[in-house]
mmCIF file as gemmi writes it, N, C-alpha and C atoms, coordinates in Angstrom:
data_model
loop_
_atom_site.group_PDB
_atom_site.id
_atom_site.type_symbol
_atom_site.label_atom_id
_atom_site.label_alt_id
_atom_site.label_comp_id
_atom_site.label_asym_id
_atom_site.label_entity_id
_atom_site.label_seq_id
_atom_site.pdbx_PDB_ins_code
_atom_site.Cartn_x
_atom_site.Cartn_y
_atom_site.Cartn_z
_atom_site.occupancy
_atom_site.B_iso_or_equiv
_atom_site.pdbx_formal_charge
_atom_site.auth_seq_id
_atom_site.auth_asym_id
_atom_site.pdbx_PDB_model_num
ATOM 1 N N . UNK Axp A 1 ? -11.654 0.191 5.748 1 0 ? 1 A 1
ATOM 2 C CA . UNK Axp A 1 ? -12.431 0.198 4.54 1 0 ? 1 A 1
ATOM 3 C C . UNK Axp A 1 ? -12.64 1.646 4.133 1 0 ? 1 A 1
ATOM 4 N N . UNK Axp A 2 ? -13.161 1.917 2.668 1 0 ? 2 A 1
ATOM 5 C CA . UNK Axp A 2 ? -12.219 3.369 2.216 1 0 ? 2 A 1
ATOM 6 C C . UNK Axp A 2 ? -13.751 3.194 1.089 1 0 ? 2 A 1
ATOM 7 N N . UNK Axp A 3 ? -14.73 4.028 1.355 1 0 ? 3 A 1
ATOM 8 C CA . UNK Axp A 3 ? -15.079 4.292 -0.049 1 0 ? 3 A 1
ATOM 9 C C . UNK Axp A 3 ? -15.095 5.471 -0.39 1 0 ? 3 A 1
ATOM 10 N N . UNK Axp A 4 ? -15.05 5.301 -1.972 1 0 ? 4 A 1
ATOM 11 C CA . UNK Axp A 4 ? -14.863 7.19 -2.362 1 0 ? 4 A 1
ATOM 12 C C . UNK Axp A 4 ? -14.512 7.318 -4.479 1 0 ? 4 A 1
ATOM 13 N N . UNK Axp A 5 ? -13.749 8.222 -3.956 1 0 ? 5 A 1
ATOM 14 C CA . UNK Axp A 5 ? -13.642 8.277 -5.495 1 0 ? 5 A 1
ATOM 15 C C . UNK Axp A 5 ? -12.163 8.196 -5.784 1 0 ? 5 A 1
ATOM 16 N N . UNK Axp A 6 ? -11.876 7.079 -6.573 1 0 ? 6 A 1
ATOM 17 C CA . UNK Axp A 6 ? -10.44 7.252 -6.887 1 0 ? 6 A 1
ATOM 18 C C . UNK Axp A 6 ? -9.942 7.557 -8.367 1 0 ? 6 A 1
ATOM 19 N N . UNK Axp A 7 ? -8.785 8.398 -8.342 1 0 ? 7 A 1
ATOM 20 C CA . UNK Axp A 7 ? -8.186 9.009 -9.478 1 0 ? 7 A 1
ATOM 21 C C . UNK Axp A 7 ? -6.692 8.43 -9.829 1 0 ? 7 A 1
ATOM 22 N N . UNK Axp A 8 ? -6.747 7.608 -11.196 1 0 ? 8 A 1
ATOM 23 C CA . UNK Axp A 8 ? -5.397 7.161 -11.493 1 0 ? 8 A 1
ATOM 24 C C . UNK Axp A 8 ? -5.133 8.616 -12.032 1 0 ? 8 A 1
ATOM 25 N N . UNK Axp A 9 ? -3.299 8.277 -11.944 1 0 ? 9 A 1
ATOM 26 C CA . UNK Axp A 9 ? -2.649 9.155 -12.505 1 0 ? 9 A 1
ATOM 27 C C . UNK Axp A 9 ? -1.555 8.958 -12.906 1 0 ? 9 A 1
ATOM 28 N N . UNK Axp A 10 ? -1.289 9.018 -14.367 1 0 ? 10 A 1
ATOM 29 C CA . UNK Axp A 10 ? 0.28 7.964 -14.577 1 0 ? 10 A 1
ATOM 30 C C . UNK Axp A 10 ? 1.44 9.13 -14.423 1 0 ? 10 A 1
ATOM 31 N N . UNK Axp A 11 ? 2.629 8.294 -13.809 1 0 ? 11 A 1
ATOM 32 C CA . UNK Axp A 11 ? 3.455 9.325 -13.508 1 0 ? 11 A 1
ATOM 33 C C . UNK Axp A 11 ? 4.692 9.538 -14.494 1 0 ? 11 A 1
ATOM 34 N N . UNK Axp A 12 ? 5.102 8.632 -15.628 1 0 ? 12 A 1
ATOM 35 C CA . UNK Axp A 12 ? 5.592 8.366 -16.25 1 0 ? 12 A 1
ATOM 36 C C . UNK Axp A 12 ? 6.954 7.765 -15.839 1 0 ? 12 A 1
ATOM 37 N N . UNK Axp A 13 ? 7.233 7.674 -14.482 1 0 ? 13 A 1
ATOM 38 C CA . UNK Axp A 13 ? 8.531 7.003 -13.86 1 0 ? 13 A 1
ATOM 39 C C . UNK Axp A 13 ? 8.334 6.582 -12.342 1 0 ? 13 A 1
ATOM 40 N N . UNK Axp A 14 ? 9.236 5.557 -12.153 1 0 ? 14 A 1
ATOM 41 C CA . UNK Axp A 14 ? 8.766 5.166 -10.688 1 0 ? 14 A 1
ATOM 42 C C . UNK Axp A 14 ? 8.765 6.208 -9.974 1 0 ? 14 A 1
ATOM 43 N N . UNK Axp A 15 ? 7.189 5.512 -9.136 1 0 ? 15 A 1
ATOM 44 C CA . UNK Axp A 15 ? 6.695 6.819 -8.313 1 0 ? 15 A 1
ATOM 45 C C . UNK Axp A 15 ? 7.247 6.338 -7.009 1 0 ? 15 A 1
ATOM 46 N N . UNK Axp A 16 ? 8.087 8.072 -6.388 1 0 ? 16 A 1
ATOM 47 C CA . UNK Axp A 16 ? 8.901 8.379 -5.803 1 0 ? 16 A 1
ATOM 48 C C . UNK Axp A 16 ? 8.105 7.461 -3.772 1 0 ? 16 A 1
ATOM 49 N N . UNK Axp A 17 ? 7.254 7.719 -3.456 1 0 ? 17 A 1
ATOM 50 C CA . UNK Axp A 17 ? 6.858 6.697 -2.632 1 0 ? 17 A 1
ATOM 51 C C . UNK Axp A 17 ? 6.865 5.411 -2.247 1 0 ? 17 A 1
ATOM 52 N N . UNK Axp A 18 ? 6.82 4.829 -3.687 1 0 ? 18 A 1
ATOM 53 C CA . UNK Axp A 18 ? 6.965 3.288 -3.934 1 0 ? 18 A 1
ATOM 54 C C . UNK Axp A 18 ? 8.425 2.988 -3.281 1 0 ? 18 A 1
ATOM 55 N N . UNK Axp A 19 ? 9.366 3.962 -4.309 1 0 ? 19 A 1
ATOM 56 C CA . UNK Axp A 19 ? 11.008 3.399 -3.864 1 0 ? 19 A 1
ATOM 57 C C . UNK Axp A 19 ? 11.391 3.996 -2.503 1 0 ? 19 A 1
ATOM 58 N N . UNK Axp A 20 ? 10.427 4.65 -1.963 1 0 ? 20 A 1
ATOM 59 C CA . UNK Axp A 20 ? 10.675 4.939 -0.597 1 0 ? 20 A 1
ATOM 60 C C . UNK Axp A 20 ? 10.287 3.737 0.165 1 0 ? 20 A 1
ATOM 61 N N . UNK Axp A 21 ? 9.578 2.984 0.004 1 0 ? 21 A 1
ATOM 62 C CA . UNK Axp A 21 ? 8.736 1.894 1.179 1 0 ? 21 A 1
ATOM 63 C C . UNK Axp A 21 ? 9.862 0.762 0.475 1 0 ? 21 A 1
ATOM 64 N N . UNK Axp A 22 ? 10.244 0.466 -0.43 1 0 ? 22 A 1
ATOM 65 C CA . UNK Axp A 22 ? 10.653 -0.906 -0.624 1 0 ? 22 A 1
ATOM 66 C C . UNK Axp A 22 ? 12.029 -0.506 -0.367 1 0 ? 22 A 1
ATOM 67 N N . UNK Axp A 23 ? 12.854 0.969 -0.472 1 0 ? 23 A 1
ATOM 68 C CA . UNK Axp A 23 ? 14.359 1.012 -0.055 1 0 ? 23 A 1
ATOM 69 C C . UNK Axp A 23 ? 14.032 0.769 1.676 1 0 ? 23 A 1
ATOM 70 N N . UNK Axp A 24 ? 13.308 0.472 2.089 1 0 ? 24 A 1
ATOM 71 C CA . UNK Axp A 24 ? 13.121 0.271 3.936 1 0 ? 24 A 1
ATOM 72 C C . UNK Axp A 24 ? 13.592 -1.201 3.956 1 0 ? 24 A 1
ATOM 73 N N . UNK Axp A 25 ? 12.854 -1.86 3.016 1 0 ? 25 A 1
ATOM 74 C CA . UNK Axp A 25 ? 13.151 -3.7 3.244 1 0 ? 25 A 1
ATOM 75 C C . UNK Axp A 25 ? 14.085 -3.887 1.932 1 0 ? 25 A 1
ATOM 76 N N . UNK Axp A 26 ? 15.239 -3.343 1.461 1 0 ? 26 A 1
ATOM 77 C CA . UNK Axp A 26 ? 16.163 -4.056 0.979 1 0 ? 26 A 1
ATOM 78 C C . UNK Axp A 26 ? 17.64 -3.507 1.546 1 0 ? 26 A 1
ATOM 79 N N . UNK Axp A 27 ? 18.714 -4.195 1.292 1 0 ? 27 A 1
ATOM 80 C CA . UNK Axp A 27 ? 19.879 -3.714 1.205 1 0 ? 27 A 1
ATOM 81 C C . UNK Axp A 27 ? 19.846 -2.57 0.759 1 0 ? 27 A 1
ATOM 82 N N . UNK Axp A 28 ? 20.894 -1.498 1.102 1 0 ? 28 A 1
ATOM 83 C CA . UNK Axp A 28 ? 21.133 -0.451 -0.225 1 0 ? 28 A 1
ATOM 84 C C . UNK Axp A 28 ? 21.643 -0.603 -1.671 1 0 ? 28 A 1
ATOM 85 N N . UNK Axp A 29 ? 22.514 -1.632 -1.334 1 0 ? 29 A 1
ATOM 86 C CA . UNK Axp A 29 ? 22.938 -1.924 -3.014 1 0 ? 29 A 1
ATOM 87 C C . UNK Axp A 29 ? 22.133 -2.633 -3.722 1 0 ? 29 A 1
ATOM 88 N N . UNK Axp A 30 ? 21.169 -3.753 -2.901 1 0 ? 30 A 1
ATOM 89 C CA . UNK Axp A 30 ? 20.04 -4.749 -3.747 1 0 ? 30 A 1
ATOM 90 C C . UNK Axp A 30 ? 19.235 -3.145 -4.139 1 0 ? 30 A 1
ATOM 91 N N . UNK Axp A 31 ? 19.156 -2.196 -3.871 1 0 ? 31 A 1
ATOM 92 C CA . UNK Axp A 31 ? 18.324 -1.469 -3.976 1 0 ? 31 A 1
ATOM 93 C C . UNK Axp A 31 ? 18.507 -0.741 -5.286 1 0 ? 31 A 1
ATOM 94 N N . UNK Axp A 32 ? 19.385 -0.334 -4.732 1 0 ? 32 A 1
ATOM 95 C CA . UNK Axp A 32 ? 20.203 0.716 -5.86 1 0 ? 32 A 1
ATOM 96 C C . UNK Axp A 32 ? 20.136 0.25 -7.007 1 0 ? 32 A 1
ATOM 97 N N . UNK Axp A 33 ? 20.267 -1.21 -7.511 1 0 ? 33 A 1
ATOM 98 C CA . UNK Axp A 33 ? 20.313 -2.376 -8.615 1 0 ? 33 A 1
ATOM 99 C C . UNK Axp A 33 ? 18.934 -2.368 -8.772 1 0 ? 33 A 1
ATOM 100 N N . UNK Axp A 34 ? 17.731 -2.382 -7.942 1 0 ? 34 A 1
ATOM 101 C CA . UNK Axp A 34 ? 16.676 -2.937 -8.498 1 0 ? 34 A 1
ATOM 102 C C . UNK Axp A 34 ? 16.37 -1.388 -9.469 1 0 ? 34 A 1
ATOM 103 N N . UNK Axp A 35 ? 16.098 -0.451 -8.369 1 0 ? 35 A 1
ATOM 104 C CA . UNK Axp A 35 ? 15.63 0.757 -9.215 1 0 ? 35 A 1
ATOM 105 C C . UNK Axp A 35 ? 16.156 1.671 -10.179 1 0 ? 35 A 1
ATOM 106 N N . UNK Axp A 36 ? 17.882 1.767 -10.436 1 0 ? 36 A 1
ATOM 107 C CA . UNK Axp A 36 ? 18.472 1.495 -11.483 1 0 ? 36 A 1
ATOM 108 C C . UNK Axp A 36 ? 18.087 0.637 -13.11 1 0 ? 36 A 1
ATOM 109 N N . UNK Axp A 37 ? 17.558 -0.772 -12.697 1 0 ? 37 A 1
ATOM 110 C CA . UNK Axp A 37 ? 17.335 -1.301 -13.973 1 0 ? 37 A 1
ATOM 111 C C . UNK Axp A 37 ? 15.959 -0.903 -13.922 1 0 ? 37 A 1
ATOM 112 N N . UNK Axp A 38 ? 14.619 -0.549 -12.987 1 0 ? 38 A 1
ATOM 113 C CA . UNK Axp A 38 ? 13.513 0.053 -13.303 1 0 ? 38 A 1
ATOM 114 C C . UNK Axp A 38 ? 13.684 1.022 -14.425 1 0 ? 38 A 1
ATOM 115 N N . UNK Axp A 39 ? 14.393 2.081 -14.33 1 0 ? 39 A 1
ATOM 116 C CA . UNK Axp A 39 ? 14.707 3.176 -14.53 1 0 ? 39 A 1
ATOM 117 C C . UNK Axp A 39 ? 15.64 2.603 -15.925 1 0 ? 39 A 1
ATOM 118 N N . UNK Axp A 40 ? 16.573 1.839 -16.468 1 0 ? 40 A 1
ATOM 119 C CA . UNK Axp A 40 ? 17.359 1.441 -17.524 1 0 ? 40 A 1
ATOM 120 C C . UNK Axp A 40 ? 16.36 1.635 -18.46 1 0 ? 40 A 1
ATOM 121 N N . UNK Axp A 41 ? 14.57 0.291 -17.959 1 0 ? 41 A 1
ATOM 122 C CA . UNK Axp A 41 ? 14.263 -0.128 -18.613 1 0 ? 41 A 1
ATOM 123 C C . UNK Axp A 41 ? 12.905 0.994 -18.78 1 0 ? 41 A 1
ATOM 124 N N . UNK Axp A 42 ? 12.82 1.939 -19.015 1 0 ? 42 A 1
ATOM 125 C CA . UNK Axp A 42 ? 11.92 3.073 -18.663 1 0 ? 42 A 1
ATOM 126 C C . UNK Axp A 42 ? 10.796 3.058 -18.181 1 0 ? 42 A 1
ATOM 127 N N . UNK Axp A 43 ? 10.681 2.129 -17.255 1 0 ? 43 A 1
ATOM 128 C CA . UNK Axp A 43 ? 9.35 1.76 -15.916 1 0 ? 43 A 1
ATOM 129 C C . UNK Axp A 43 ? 8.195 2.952 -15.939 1 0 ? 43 A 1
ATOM 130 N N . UNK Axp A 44 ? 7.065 2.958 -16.433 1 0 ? 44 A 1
ATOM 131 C CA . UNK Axp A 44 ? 5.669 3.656 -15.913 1 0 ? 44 A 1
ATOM 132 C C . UNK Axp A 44 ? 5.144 3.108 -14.988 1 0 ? 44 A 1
ATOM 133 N N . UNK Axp A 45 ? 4.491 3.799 -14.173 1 0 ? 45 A 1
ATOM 134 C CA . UNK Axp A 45 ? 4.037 3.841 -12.823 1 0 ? 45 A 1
ATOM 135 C C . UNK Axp A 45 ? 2.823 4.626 -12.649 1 0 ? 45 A 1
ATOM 136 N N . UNK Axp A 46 ? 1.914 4.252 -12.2 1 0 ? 46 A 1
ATOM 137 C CA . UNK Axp A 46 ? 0.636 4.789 -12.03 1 0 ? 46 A 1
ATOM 138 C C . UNK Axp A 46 ? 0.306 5.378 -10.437 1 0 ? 46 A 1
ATOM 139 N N . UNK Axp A 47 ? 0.212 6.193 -10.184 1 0 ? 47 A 1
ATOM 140 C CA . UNK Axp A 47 ? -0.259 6.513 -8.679 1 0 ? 47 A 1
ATOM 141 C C . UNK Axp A 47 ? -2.195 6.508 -8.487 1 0 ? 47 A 1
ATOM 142 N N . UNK Axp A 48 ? -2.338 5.714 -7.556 1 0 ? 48 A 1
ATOM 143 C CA . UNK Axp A 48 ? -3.735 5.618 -7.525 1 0 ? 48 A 1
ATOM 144 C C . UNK Axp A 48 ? -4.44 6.728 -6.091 1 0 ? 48 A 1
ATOM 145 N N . UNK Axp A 49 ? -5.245 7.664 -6.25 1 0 ? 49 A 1
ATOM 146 C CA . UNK Axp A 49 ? -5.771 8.68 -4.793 1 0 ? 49 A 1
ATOM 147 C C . UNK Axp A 49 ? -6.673 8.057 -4.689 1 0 ? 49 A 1
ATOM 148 N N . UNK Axp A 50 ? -7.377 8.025 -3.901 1 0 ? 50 A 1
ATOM 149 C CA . UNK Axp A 50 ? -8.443 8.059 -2.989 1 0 ? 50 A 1
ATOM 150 C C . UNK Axp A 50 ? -8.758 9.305 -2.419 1 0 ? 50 A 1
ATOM 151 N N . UNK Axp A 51 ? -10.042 9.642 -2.682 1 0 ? 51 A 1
ATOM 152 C CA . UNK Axp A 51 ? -10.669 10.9 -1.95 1 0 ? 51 A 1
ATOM 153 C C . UNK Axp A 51 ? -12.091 10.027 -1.325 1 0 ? 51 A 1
ATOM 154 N N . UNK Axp A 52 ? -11.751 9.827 0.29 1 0 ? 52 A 1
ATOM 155 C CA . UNK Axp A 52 ? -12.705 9.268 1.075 1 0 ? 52 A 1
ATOM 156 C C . UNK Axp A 52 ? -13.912 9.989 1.061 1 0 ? 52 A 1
ATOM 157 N N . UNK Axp A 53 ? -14.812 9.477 0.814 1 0 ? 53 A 1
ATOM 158 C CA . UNK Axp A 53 ? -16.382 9.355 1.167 1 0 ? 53 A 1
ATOM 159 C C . UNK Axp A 53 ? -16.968 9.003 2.275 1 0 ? 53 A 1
ATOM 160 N N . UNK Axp A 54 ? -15.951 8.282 3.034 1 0 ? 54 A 1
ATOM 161 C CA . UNK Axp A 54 ? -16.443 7.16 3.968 1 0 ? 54 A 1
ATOM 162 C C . UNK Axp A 54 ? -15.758 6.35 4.396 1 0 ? 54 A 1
ATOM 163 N N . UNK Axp A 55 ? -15.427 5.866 5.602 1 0 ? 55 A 1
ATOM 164 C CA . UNK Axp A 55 ? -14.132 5.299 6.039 1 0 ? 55 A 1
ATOM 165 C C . UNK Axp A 55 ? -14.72 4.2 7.246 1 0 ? 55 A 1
ATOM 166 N N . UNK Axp A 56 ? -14.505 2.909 7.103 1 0 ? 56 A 1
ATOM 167 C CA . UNK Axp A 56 ? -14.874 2.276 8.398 1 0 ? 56 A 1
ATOM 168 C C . UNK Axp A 56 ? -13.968 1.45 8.619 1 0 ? 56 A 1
ATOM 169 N N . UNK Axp A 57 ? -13.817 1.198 9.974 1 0 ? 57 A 1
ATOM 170 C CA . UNK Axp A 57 ? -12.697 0.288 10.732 1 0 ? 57 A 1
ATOM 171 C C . UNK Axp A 57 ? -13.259 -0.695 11.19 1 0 ? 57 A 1
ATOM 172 N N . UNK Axp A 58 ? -12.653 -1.905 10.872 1 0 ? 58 A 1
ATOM 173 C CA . UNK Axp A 58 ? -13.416 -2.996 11.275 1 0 ? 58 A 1
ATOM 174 C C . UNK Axp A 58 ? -12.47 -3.289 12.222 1 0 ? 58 A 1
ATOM 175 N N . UNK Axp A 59 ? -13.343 -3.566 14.199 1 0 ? 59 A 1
ATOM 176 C CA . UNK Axp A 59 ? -12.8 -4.101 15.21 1 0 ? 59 A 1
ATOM 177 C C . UNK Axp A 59 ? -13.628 -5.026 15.748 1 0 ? 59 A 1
ATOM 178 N N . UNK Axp A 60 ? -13.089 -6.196 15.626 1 0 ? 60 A 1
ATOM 179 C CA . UNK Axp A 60 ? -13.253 -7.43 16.21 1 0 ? 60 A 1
ATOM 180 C C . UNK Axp A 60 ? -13.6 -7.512 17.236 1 0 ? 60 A 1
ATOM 181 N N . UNK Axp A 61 ? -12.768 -6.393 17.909 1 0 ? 61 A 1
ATOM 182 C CA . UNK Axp A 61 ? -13.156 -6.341 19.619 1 0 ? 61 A 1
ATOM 183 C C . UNK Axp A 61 ? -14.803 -6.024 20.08 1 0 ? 61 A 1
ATOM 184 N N . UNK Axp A 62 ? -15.344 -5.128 19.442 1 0 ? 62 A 1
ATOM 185 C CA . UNK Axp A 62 ? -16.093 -4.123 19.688 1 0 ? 62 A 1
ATOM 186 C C . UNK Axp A 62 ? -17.026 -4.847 18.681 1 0 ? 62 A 1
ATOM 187 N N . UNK Axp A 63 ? -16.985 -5.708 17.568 1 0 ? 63 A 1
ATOM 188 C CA . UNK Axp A 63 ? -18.339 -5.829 16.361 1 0 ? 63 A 1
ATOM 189 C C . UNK Axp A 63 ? -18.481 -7.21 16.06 1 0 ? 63 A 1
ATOM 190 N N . UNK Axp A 64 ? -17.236 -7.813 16.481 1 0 ? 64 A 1
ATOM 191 C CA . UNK Axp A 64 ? -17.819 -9.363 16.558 1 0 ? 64 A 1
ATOM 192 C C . UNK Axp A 64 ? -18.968 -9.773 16.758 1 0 ? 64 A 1
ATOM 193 N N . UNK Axp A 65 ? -19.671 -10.582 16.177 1 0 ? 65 A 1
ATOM 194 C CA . UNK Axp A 65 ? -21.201 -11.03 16.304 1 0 ? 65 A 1
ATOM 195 C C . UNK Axp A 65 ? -21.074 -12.252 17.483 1 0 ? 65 A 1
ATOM 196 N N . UNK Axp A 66 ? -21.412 -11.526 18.323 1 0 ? 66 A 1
ATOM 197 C CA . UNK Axp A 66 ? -21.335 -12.801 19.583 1 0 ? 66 A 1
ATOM 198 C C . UNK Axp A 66 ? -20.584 -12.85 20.201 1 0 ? 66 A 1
ATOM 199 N N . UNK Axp A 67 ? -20.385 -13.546 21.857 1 0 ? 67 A 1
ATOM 200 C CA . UNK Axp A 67 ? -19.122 -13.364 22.085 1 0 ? 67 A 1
ATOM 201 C C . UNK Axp A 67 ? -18.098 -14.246 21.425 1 0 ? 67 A 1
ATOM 202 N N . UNK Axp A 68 ? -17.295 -13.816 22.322 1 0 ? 68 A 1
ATOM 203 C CA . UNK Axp A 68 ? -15.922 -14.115 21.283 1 0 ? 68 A 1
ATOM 204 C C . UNK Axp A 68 ? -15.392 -15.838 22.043 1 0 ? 68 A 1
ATOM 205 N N . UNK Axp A 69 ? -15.516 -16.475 20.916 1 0 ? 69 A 1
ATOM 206 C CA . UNK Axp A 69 ? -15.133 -18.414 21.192 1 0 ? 69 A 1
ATOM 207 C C . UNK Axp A 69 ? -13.81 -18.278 22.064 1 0 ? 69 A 1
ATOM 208 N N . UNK Axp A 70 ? -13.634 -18.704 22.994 1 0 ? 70 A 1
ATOM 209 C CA . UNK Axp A 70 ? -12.629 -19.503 24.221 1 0 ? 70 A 1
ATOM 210 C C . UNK Axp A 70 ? -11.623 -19.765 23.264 1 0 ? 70 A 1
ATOM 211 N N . UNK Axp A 71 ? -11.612 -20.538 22.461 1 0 ? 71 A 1
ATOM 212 C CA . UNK Axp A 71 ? -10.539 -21.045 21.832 1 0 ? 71 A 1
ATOM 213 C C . UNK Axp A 71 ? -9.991 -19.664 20.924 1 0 ? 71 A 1
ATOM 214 N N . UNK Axp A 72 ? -10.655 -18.544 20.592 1 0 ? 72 A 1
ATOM 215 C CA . UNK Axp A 72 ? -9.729 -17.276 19.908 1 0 ? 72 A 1
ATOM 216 C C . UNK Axp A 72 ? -9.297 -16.32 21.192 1 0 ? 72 A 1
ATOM 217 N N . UNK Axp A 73 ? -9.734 -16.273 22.354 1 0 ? 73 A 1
ATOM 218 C CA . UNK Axp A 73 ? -9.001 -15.567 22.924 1 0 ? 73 A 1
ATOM 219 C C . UNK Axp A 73 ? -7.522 -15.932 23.449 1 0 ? 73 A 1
ATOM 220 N N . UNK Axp A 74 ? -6.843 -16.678 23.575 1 0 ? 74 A 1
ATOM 221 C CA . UNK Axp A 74 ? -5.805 -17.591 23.899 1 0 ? 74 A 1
ATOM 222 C C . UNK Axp A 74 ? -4.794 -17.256 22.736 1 0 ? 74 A 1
């Protein structure tokens, strides 16, 4: 969990991160084709920051209210 202040920022073309994480889970050529016609069709893209304020991790292990039911440890 992340609170804070966040800043859009349009980038005016696919932002270069995005086609980094999704060229991981496609083919190269499904790839090449998808972000190609992004790009045909002149795709805007917004990048969103976060500047944390405050950051909490929620662990189950450690904050569960009670112990933990027989039937979830299994």
């Amino acid at each position: 969990m992340i609170h804070g202040t966040a800043e859009v920022s349009e980038t005016g073309e696919v932002v270069p991160e995005y086609e980094a994480v999704m060229r991981r889970t496609m083919p190269a050529e499904q790839a090449d084709a998808y972000f190609g016609e992004l790009r045909r069709r002149g795709t805007r893209m917004e990048r969103i920051a976060v500047r944390p304020a405050w950051v909490g991790v929620v662990d189950f292990e450690t904050r569960f209210p009670g112990p933990m039911p027989e039937w979830l440890r299994s």
